[in-house]
C-alpha positions in Angstrom: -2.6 72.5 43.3 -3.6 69.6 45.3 -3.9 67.2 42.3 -0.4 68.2 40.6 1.2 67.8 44.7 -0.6 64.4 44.6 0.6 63.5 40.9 4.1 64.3 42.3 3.9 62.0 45.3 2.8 59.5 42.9 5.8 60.3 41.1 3.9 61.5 37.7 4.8 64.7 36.0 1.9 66.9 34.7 3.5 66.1 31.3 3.3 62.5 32.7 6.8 61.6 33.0 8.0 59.7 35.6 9.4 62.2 38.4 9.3 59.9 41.7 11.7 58.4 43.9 12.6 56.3 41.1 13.5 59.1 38.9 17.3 58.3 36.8 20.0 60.7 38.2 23.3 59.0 37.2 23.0 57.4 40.8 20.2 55.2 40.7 17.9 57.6 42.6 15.7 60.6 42.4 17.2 64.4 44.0 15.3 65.6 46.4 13.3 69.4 45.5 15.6 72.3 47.0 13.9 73.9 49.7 16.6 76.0 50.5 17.5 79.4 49.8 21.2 79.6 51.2 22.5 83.1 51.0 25.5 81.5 49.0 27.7 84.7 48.0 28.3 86.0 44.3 31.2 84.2 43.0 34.5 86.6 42.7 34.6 89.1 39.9 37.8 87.9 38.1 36.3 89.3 34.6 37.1 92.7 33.6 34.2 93.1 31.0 31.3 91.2 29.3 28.7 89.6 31.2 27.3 86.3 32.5 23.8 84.8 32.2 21.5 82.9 34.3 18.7 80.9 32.2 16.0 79.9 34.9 13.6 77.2 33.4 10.7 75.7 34.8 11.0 71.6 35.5 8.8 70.4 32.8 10.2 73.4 30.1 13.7 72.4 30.8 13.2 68.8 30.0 11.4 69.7 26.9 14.3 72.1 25.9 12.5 75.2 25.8 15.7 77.1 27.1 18.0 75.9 24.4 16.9 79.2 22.1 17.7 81.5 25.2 20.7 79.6 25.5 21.8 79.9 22.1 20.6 83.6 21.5 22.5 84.8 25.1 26.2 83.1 23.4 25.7 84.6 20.0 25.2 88.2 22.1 28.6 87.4 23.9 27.8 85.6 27.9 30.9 84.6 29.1 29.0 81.7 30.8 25.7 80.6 30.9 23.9 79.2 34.0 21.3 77.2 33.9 18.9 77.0 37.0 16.1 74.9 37.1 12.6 75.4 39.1 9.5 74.5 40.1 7.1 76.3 42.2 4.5 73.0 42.1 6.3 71.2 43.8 5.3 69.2 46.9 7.8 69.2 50.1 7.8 65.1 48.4 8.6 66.0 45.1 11.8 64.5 43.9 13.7 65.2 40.1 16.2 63.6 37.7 19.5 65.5 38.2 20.4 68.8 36.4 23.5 68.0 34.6 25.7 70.8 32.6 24.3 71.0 29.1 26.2 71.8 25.9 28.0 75.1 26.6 26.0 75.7 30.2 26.6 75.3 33.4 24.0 73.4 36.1 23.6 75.7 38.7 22.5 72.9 41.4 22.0 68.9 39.9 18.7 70.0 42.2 15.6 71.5 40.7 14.6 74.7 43.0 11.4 75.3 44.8 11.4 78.6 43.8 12.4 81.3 41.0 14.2 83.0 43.7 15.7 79.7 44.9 17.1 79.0 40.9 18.8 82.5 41.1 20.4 82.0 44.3 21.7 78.8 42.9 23.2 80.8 40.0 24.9 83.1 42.3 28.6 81.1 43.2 28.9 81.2 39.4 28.8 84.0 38.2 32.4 85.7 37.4 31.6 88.8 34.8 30.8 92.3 36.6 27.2 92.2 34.9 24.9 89.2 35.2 21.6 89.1 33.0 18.6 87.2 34.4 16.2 85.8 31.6 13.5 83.2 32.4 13.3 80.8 29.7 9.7 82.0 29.2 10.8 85.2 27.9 12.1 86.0 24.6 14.7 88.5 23.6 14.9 89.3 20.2 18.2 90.6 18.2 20.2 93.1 20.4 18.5 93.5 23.2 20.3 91.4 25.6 23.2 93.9 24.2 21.4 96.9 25.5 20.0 95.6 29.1 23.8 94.9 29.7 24.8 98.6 28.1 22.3 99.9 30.4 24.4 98.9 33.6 27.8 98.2 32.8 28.5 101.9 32.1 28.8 102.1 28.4 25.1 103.9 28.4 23.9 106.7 29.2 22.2 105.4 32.5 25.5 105.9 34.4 23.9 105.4 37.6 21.2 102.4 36.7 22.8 98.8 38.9 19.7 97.1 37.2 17.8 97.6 33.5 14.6 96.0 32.5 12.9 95.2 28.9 9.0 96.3 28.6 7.4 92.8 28.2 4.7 91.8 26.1 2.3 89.3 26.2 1.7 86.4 23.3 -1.3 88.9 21.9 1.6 92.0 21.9 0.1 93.8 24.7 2.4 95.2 27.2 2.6 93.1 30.4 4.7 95.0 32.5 7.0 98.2 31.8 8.2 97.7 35.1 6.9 97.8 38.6 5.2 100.6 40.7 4.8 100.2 44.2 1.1 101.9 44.9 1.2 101.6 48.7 3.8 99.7 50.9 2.8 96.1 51.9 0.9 95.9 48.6 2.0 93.8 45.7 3.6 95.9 43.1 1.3 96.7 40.2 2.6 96.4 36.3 3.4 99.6 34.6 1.4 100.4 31.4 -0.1 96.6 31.7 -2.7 96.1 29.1 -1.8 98.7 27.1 -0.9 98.6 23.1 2.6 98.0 22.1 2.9 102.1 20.9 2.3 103.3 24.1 5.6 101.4 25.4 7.4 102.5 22.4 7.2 106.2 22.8 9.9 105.3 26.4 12.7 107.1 26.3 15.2 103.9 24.5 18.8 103.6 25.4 20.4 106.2 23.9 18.4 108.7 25.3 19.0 108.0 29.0 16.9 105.7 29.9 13.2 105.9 32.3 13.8 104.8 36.0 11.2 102.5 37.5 10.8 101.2 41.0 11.6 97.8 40.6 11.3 94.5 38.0 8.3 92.3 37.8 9.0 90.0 35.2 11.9 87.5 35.1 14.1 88.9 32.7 16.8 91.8 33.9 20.5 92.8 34.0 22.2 94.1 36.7 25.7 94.6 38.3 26.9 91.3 39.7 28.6 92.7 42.6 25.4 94.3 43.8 23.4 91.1 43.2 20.9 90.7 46.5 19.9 87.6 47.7 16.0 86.4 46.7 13.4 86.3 49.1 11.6 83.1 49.4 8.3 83.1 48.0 6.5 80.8 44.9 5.1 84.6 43.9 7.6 85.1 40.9 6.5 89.0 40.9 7.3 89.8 44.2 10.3 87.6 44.1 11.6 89.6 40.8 10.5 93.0 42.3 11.8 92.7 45.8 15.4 91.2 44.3 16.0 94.1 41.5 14.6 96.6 43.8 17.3 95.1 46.8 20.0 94.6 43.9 19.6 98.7 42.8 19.4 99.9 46.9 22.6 98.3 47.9 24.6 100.2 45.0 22.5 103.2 45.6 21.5 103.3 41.9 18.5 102.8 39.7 16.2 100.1 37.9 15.4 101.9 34.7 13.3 100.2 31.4 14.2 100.2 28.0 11.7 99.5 24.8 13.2 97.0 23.4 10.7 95.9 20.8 9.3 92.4 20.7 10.7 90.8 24.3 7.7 88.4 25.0 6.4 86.1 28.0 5.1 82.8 26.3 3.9 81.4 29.7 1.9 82.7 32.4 3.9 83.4 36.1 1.9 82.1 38.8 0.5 85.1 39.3 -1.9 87.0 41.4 -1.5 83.8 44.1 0.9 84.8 47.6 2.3 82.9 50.2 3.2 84.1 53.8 6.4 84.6 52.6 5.6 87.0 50.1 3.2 89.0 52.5 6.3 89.3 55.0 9.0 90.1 51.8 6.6 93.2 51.0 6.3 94.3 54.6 10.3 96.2 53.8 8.3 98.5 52.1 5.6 99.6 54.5 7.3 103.3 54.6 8.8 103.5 51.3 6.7 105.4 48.6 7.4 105.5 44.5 6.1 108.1 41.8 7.9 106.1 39.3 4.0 105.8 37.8 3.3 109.1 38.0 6.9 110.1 36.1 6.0 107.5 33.2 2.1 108.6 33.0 3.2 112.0 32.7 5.4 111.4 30.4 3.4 110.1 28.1 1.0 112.7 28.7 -1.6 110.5 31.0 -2.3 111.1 34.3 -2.6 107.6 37.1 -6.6 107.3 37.9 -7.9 105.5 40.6 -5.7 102.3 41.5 -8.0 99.0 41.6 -7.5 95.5 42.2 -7.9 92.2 40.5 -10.7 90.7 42.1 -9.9 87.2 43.7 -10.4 83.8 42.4 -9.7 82.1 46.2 -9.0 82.7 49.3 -5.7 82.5 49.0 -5.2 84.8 45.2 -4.0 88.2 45.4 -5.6 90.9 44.7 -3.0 92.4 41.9 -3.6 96.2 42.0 -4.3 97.6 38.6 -2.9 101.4 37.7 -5.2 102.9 35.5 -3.9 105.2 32.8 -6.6 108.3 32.4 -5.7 111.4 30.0 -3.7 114.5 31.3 -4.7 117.9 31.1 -2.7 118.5 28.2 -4.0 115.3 26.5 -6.6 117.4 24.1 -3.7 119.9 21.9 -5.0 121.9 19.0 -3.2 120.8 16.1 -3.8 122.9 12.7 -7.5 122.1 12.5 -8.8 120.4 15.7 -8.1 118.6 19.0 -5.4 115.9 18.7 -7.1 112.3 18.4 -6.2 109.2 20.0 -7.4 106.1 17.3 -7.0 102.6 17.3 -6.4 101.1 13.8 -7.7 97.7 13.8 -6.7 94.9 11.4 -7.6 90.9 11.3 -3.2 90.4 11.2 -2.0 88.3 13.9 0.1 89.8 16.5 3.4 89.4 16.3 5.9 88.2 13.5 2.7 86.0 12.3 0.9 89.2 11.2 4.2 90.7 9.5 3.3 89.6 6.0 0.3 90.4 6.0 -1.4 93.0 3.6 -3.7 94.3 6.4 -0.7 94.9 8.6 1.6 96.6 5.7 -2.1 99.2 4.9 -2.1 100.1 8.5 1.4 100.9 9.6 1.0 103.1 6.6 -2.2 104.4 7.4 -0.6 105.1 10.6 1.6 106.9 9.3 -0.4 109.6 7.3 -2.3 110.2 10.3 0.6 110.9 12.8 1.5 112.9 10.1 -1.8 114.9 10.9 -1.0 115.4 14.6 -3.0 112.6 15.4 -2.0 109.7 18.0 -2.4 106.3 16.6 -2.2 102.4 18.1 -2.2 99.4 15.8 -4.4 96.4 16.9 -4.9 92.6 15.7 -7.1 89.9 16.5 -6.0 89.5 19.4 -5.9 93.0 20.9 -9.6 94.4 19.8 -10.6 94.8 23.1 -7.9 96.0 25.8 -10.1 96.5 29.0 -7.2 97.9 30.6 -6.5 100.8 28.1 -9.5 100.9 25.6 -11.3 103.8 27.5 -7.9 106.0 26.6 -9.0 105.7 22.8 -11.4 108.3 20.6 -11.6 106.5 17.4 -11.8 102.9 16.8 -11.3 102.3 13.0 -11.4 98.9 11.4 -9.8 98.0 8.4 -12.8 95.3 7.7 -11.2 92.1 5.7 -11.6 88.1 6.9 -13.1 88.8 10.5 -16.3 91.1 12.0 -14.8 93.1 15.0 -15.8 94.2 17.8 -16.8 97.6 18.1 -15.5 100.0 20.8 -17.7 100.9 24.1 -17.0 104.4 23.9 -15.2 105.7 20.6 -16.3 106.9 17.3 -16.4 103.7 15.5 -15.6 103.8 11.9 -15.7 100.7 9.4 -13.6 101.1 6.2 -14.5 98.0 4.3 -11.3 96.8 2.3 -11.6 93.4 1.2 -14.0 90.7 1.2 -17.1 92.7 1.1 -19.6 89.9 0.9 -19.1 88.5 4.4 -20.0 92.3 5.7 -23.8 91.8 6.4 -26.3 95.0 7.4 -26.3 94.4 11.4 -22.5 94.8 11.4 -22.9 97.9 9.7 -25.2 99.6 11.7 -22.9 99.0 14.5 -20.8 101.7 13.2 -21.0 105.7 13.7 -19.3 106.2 9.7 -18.3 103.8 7.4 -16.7 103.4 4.1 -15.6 101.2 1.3 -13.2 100.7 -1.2 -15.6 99.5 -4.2 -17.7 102.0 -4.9 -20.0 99.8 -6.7 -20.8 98.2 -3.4 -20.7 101.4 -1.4 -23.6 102.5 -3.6 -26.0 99.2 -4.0 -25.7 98.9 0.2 -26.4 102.7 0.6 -29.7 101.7 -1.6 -30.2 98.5 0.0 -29.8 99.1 3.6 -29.8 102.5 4.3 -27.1 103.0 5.7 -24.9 105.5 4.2 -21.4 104.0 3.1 -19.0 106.1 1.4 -16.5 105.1 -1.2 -12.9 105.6 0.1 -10.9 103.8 -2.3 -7.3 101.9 -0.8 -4.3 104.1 -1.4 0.0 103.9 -1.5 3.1 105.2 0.3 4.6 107.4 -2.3 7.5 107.9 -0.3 8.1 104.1 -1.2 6.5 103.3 -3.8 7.9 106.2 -6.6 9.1 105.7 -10.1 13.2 105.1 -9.8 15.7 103.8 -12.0 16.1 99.6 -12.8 17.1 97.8 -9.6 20.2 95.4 -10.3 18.4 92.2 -8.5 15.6 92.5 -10.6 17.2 93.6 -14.0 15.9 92.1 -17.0 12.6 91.3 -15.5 10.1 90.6 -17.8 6.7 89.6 -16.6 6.0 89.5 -13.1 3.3 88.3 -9.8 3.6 88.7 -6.6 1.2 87.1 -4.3 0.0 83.7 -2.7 -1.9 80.7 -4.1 -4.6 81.2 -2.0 -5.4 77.4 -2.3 -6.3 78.1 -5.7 -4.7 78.2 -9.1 -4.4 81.8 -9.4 -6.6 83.0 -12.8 -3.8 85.5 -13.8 -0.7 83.2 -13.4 -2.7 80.6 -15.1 -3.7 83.0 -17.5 -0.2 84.6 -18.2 1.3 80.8 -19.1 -1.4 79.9 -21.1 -0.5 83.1 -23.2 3.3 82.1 -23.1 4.6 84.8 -20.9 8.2 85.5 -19.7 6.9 84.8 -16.1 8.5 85.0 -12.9 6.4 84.6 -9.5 6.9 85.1 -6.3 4.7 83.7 -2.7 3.8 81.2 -0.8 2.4 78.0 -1.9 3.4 78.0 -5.5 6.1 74.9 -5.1 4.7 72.4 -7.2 2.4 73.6 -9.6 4.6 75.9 -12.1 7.1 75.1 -14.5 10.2 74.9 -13.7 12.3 78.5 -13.2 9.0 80.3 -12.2 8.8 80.5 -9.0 11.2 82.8 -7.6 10.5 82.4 -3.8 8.4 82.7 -1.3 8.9 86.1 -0.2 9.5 89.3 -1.2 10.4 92.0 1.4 8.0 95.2 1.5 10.7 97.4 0.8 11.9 95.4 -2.1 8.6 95.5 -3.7 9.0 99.1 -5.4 12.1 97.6 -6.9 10.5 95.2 -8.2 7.6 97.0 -9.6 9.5 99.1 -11.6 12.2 97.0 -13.0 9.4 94.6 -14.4 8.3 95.3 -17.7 4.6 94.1 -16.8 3.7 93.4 -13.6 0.2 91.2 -13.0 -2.6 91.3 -10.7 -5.9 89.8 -9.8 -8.8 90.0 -7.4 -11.4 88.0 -5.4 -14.3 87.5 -7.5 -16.3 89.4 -5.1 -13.8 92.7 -4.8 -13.6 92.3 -8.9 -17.8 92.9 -9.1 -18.1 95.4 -6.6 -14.8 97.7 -7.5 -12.8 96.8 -4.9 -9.4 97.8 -6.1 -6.2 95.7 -5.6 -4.1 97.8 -3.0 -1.6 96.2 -5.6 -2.7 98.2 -8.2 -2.0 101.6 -6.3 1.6 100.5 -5.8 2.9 99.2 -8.5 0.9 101.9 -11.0 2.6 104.7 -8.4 6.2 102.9 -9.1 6.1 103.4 -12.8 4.7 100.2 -13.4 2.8 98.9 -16.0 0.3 96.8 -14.6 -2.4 94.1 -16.0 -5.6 93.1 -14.4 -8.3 91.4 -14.4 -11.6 93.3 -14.9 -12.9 95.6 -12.7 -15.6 99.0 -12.9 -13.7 101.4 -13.8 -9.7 100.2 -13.6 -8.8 102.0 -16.5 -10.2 105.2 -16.1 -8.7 105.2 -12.4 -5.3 104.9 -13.6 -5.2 106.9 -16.9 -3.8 104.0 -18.8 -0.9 102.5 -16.1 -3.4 99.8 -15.4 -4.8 98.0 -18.6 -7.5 95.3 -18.2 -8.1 92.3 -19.8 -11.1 89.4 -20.2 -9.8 86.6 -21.9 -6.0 85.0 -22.8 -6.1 86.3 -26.2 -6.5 89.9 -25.1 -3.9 88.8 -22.1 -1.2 87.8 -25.1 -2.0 90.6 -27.3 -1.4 93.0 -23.9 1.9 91.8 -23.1 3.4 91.1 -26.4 2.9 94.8 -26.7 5.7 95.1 -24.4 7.9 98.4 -25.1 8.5 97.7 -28.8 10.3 100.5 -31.1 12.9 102.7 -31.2 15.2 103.6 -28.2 13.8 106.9 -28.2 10.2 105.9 -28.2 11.0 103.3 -25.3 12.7 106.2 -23.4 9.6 108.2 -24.2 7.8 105.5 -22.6 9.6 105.3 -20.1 9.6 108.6 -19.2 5.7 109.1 -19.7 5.0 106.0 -17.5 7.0 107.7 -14.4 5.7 110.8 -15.0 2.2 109.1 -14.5 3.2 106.8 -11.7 4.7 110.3 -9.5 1.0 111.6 -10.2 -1.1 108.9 -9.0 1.2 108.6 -5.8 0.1 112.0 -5.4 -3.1 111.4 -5.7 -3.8 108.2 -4.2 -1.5 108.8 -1.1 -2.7 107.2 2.5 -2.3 111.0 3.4 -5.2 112.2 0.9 -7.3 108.9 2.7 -6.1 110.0 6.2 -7.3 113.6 5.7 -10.3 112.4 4.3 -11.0 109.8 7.5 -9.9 112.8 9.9 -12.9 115.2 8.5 -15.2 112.8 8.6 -14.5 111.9 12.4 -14.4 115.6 13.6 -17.5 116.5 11.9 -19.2 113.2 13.5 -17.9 114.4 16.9 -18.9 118.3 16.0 
């Protein structure tokens, strides 16, 4: 704090740009930091409908132009006007700025940059002119829609008649929840984050918009809507949280409504607030609530069928950093239900996906959602993590099973769950230590199931990868991919795939689509880059031959292709490269092949003969496609993983 006060006085930016006395405004000098927090009054409400926004931005994030996406998302989604409000709670009583000028479409609150988050929102105030405002710090993202339904929320189109403010749950970057709201644990005390820590699922199973939404105490994070005639005046403080909780919690009391949260999917923070630091100011903004109490936590535990545990803090880096209490989530006496054959499990399904959209397209991420799936479908409770979210000290303890879907990374296991490995890909970077870190494990090559039973002792079971018959089914031609002759779907993976390199040299009808093909096919080959997941059945069975191949390592030891499951299930015929026991596997929808000879002879086969006999193919190839959907379904591997764990618990 001290250095970035002297940087300032020196007139250096932490970016190093030149912020000093000298700094351009259009005058020849600097602007002084704004101090001030006038109580300047809401401007008048001469709109009827629609809303206005306020952008707040942090100094160094404005210059960059990181609010230029929440700009242009918050026009597409209909602001009447958008206000841009500038801030920086580093700043030194010295600390002098380059003007704030109106940007393309926006409005400059103040040409000054604010000392405060609650100083940039007062500054916004005189503008606004719709009957609902939405507040969204430039930090947090809002994806499609749900700028849409905070304003719903308040302006009285929802069902939340009586809510004067509405709130997103916020994620962090690793898609935990940050904050479903605030709780106020014991008056004077900073509020504490509902459900922070916690996966993404828990947040999701809020009640949404349409089903009235869940009321809260009061906002913590910077993004909210509320009714602009009921808009309070911030408190002065550089605490962000108690600034946001003290002004939506002030904005809902002088309308004598609600704050209430919505789910909203992926609304993210992308920087830290300066949290768990306070000033005096904030210590005297929470005293208002030294009487006031709150079972808005004990509503949304319940709710979700947890009870609150014992409330701790965040111990303190300083003397001056607040201790942030914590609400701990424990089960509720009606956590354990018998469902058909046993209690009702919480597990974690963990994958090696990134969070967020970067772990959309991956395989791991499309096997668990489905995995999922079959298991909810067993009365079972069940949270997805990534790489990033392994270990969630703040909700872990909440989980019985910890599964990993073991591919590119070696996880850690869980303190306290039954831990169960289910080795999918990549077998060869699985070494004996990390197995005996596991209560059960399984594999999807049997071949290597059964040498490292021998070899290490350690009993690893073969449970082979599996489909989504409910997608992937035998179906009529699909229009876009009509006429399809020969087809791959899948990435480079920095190397000239054997089976597209194969499938030229034998002079196939090709088509290809993934990522890092550009380049090095012929022309007309490569289709794209992409091809959604619930396009893929499509495809599958509209292709008269679709291809596949494996790592050399899941080749040898049986590891087969999750590929293979869903394109045999659509109806498709499929060609491979070798692998123990393809063909048998399949009954003939899967046909192997060792060299480009036996590749060409394979597809020039095609579906040759009479119309009758093609239909009689055709017919016999969904026929067999409906049966090994049946009997490769995640449900048959999720009943299988479910017997295994109860027995281990037994």
């Amino acid at each position: 704090m001290a250095i970035r006060r002297l940087l300032r006085r020196a007139g250096v930016a932490a970016d190093g740009t030149t912020v000093g006395r000298d700094a351009a405004d259009g005058a020849g000098t600097g602007l002084p930091v704004d101090t001030s927090l006038e109580p300047a009054p809401v401007g008048p409400t001469t709109d009827d409908t629609g809303f206005d926004a306020v952008v707040t931005v942090a100094e160094a994030a404005f210059r960059r132009g990181d609010h230029l996406p929440a700009v242009a998302r918050l026009r597409a989604a209909g602001a009447a006007r958008v206000v841009v409000s500038v801030h920086d709670v580093h700043a030194g009583p010295t600390s002098t700025y380059a003007r704030v000028e109106d940007g393309d479409g926006t409005v400059a609150a103040r040409p000054t940059v604010a000392a405060t988050w609650g100083g940039a929102v007062a500054a916004a105030r005189p503008h606004l002119r719709a009957p609902v405002v939405l507040v969204q710090d430039a930090a947090v993202e809002l994806p499609e829609g749900a700028a849409e339904a905070l304003v719903a929320a308040v302006d009285g189109s929802g069902p939340g008649r009586e809510a004067v403010v509405a709130l997103p749950v916020v994620r962090t970057g690793d898609d935990v929840v940050a904050s479903a709201g605030a709780a106020l644990v014991r008056g004077t005390a900073p509020v504490a984050s509902l459900l922070r820590g916690h996966p993404a699922e828990d947040a999701a199973r809020l009640p949404g918009p349409d089903a009235g939404p869940l009321a809260v105490f009061a906002a913590d994070e910077p993004c909210f809507a509320a009714r602009t005639a009921s808009l309070a005046v911030p408190v002065r403080t550089v605490d962000t949280r108690t600034a946001v909780a003290r002004l939506t919690r002030d904005t809902a009391d002088a309308a004598g409504g609600t704050c209430v949260v919505l789910p909203l999917g992926r609304v993210y923070r992308r920087a830290a607030l300066r949290e768990r630091r306070i000033d005096t100011d904030a210590a005297d903004a929470l005293l208002v609530w030294r009487d006031r109490t709150d079972d808005s936590a004990h509503r949304l535990a319940e709710l979700l069928g947890f009870t609150i545990g014992t409330v701790t803090a965040d111990p303190a880096a300083a003397p001056v950093a607040l201790r942030e209490p914590v609400l701990r989530a424990e089960r509720g006496p009606d956590r354990l239900v018998l469902v058909d054959r046993g209690e009702r499990l919480r597990w974690s399904i963990r994958t090696a996906a990134h969070p967020g959209p970067g772990g959309d397209d991956w395989g791991d991420t499309f096997f668990a959602r489905d995995l999922a799936a079959a298991l909810r479908s067993l009365g079972q409770e069940v949270v997805l993590d990534h790489r990033e979210s392994h270990v969630r000290p703040l909700s872990e303890h909440l989980d019985d099973v910890a599964l990993t879907l073991r591919g590119l990374d070696d996880t850690p296991v869980h303190p306290t769950a039954t831990n169960v490995l289910w080795v999918i890909s990549h077998p060869d970077r699985v070494t004996p230590a990390e197995l005996a870190r596991y209560d059960l494990r399984f594999a999807a090559g049997p071949v290597w199931a059964t040498r490292t039973t021998a070899t290490t002792g350690l009993l690893v079971e073969p449970l082979l990868q599996a489909t989504d018959p409910a997608r992937f089914h035998p179906g009529p031609v699909e229009p876009t991919y009509a006429g399809l002759d020969t087809a791959f779907v899948g990435k480079t993976r920095e190397v000239f795939r054997p089976v597209v390199r194969d499938a030229l040299a034998a002079g196939a009808d090709l088509a290809v689509w993934g990522e890092g093909w550009e380049g090095l096919l012929p022309d007309g080959v490569h289709r794209g880059v992409f091809v959604p997941n619930d396009e893929l059945p499509g495809l599958y069975r509209s292709a008269r031959v679709v291809l596949n191949d494996h790592w050399d390592d899941m080749a040898r030891d049986g590891f087969v292709s999750n590929r293979l499951f869903d394109a045999a299930a659509s109806g498709a015929l499929v060609v491979t490269d070798p692998v123990p026991g393809v063909a048998e596997l399949f009954g003939g929808a899967v046909r192997p092949y060792a060299d480009v000879a036996e590749l060409r002879e394979l597809l020039g086969r095609g579906d040759a003969g009479t119309a009758s006999e093609r239909d009689e193919r055709r017919a016999e190839r969904a026929e067999r496609g409906a049966r090994i959907g049946a009997e490769h379904a995640f449900l048959r591997r999720a009943e299988r993983l479910l017997d295994a764990v109860r027995r281990q618990r037994g």
